[in-house]
N, C-alpha and C positions, 0 to 999 in steps of 0.2 A: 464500418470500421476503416473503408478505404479512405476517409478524409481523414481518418486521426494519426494515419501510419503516412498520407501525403503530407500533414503537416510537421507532421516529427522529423522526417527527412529533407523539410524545405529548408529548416536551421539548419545556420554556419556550425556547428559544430557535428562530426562524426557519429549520431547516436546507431546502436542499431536495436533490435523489435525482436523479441521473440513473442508469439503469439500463443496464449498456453487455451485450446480449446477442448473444451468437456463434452465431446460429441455433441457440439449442439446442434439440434435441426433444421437450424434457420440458415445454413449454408455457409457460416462464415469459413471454416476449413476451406472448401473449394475459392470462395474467394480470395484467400490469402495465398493458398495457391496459383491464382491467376498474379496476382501482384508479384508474386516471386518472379516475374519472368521480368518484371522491370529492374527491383531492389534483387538481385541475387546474392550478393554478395553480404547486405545489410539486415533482410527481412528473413525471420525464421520463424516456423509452424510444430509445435507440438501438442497431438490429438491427446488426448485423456480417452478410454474408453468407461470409467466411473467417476460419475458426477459425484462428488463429495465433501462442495461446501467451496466456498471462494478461499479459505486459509491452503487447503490441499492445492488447491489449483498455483499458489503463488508458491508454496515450500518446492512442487514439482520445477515452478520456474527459476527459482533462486538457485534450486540444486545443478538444473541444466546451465546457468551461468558460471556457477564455482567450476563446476566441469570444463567449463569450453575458456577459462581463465582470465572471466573481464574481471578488469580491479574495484567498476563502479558500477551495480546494480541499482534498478530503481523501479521502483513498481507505482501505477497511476489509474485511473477510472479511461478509457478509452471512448466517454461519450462526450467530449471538453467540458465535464464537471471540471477540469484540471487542465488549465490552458496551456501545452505544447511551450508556449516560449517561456515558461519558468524553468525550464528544463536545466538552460542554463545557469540560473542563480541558484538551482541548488547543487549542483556538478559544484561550482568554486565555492560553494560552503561546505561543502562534504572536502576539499581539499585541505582545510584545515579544521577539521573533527572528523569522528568515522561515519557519523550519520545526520540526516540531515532530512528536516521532515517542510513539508511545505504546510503551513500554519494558518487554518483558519483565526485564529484566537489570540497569535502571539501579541494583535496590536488592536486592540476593540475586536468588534466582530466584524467579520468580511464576510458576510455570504449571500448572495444574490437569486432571488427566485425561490425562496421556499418560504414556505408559511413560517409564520411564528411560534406555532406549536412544535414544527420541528427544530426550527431554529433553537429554541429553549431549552428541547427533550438533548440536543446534541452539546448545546454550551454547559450544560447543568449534568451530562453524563462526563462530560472531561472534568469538571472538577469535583463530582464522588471521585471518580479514577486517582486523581492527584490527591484527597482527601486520604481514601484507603489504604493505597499503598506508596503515598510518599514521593509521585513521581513529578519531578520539576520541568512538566510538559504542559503546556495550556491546550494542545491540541491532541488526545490521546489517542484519538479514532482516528486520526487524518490518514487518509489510504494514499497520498503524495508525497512520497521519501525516495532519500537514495541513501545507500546503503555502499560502506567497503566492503569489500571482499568479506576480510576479515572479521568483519560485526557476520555475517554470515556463516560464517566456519567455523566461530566459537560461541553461538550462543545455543546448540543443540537443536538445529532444526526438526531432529524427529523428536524432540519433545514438547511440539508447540501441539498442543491439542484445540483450543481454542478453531473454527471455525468462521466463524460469521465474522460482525465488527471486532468480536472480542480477540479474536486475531489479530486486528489492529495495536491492541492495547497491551498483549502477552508480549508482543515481537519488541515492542520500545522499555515492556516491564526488564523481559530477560536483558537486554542490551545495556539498559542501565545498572541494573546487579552483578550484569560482569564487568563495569567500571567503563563503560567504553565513552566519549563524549559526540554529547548528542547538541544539534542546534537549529533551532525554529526559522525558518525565513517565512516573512509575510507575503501570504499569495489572496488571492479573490475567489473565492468559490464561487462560480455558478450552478445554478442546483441541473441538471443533467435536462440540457437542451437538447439532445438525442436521446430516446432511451424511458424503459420506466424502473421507475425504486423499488432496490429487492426487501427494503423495511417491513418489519410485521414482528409480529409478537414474540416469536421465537427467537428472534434475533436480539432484541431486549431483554428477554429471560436471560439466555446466553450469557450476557456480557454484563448483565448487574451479576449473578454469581457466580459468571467466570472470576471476576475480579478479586470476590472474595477468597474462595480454591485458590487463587494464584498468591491473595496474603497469607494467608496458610502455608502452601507450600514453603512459601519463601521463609518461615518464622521457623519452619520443622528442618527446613535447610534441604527436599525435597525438591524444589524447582526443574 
């Protein structure tokens, strides 16, 4: 993690890191820890004591953001699946809309490194998503956005129940049902050159009837 928070802060622009850890064993706490003694000012550490699901992990970070009163949130894969210097072209796309997704999809496919099966399984799940429930996003899973403030504050964070990807898909359903405007910038995925894939079955269950529940909800007015 210590090259993805050195290359966050090599950009010209002011970002700062909060780090949201689920007590995990592999020591990253302590090591963000030690880094804090470089970045103090910029680099921030909050432990989870219950692991429960990547959607918790990021609603605990968005919440401690609104709290501490940044106006531009933005959540990303920390293994350069999601290259550091997009960072800034979605900051000035978010300057004019409130949200702002970094886009495998918006222009052919951009994705480097994965098989084709998965490549398929993820092109062909964003467009059931957009199918279902109407949503005019080519990239529905993309975990590379930045967010206003306010797409945060009024889309009901404790009612994002969604977990896994399907977290991905709930946070962009709600924010377009509250009217808010959304806009794709074209980025290049590389499939996670550090790191291995938390994919499996469960997480596909998840997010095909997540989707469904979430048109539901939205038809019963329940959302």
């Amino acid at each position: 993690i210590e090259n993805i928070i050195s290359a966050v802060f090599a950009l010209e622009d002011d970002f700062h890191i909060l780090v949201v850890d689920d007590s995990s064993p592999d020591g990253t706490a302590d090591l963000v820890k030690d880094l804090q003694k470089k970045f103090p000012h910029y680099l921030h550490l909050s432990v989870r004591k219950v692991k429960d699901g990547l959607g918790k992990a990021y609603i605990h970070g968005f919440k401690w953001a609104i709290e501490n009163k940044y106006d531009y949130i933005f959540e990303m894969d920390a293994d350069f699946s999601h290259n550091p210097n997009d960072l800034p072209k979605l900051y000035e796309a978010c300057l004019n809309a409130d949200m702002a997704i970094g886009s495998r999809y918006s222009k052919g496919v951009n994705v480097v490194n994965w098989p084709m099966g998965r490549v398929l399984l993820s092109y062909f799940a964003s467009k059931y998503v957009r199918f279902v429930l109407g949503l005019p996003i080519h990239d529905t899973t993309a975990g590379f956005v930045c967010f206003s403030r306010k797409v945060l504050e009024e889309i009901g964070l404790d009612n994002v129940k969604l977990k896994g990807y399907g977290f991905q898909i709930e946070m962009k359903f709600r924010a377009f049902k509250k009217g808010f405007r959304i806009v794709e910038v074209p980025i290049i995925f590389t499939n996670r050159i550090l790191g291995e894939s938390k994919m499996n079955g469960g997480i596909i269950h998840e997010a095909v009837f997540g989707v469904l529940n979430l048109k539901w909800k939205s038809i019963i007015n329940r959302l």
